[in-house]
N, C-alpha and C positions, 0 to 999 in steps of 0.2 A: 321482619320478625327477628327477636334475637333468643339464642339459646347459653346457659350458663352451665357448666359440669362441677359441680358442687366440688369435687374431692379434687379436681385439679385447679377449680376457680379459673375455669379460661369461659370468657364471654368475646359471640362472636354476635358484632353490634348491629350486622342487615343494612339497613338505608338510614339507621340513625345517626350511627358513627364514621365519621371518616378524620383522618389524619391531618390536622392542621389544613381542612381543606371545608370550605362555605358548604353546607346543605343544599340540595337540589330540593326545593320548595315548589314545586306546578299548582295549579292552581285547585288539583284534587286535593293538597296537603290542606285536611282539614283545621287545623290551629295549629300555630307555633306555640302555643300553652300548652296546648296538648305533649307537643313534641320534647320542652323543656320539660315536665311532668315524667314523660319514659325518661328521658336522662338523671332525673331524681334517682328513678327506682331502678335503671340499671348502676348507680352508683350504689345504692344499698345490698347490692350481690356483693361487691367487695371480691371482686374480681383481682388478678393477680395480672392474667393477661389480659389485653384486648386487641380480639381481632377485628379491626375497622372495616367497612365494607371497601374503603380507597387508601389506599397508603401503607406503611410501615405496621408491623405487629408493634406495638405498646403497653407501658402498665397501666393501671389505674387513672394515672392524672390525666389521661386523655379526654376523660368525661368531662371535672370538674373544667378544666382548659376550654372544651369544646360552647359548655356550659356559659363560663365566664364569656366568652368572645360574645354568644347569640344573647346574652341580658346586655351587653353594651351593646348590641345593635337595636336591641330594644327600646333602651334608655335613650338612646338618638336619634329613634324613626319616632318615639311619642314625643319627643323634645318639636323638632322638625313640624309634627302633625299639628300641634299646639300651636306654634306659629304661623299656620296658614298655609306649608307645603303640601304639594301635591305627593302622593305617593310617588309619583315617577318621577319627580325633580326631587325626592329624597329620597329614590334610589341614587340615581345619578351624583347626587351629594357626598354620600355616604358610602359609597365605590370608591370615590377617591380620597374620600377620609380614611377609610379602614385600609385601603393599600400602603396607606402613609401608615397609620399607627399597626399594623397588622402585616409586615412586608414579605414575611414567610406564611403566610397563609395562602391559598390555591382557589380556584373559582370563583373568581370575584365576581363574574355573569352572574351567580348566584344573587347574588343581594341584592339589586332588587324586586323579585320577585318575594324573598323575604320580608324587606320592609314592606309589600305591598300584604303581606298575610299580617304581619303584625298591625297595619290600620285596620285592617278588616278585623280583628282578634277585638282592637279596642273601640271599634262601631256596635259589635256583637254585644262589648260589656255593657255598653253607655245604653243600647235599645236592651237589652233583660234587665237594668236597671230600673228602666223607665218603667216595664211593663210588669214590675214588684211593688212599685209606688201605689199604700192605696188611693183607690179612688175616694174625691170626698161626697161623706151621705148626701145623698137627693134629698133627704129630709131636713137636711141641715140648712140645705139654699134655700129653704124657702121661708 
């Protein structure tokens, strides 16, 4: 849960924010959409400080930062998924990708349990997709 004080603009960010450090994802986290979605709208407080639930107090860019890193892990666990990877050989992928491109970043045990929500996030999309498609009339086949 996070709480914002309007007149001082300090935002203290719970289990969503932390410092240059990967998101602990278990597998109660029900969507990383969901999660990028609160990070939207704790960016529209316009927060001045923030307090991370792990690391250093920060200003503002900690969000969009936090933000930007979990959409590139996006963009490379559906890249990944598209190709025929398993979740768990695109964790293990994507661990030593983002240490490389991400090298001050913290918790890299984190990811993949991430990417394993983010296939889950786009199985979720791909089946309420299907089950919005209409059906065709029965009257029609015949």
């Amino acid at each position: 849960m996070s709480s914002s004080c309007r007149t001082g603009r300090l935002l203290h960010g719970g289990n969503i924010l932390a410092s240059m450090s990967y998101p602990g994802m278990p597998e109660s986290t029900p969507s990383v959409k969901n999660w990028l979605d609160v990070l939207d709208k704790l960016e529209a407080l316009h927060p001045l400080i923030v307090l991370p639930n792990h690391g250093d107090v920060r200003d503002a860019a900690l969000i969009p930062s936090q933000r930007a890193v979990l959409r590139d892990l996006q963009r490379r666990s559906l890249e990944l998924k598209a190709e025929g990877a398993t979740a768990e050989a695109a964790g293990g992928t994507l661990t030593a990708e983002f240490d490389a491109k991400y090298p001050d970043w913290k918790n890299l045990g984190g990811i993949p349990a991430i990417v394993q929500r983010f296939y889950e996030d786009s199985s979720l999309r791909r089946d309420e997709k299907r089950q919005r498609l209409p059906r065709p009339d029965a009257r029609a086949a015949q």
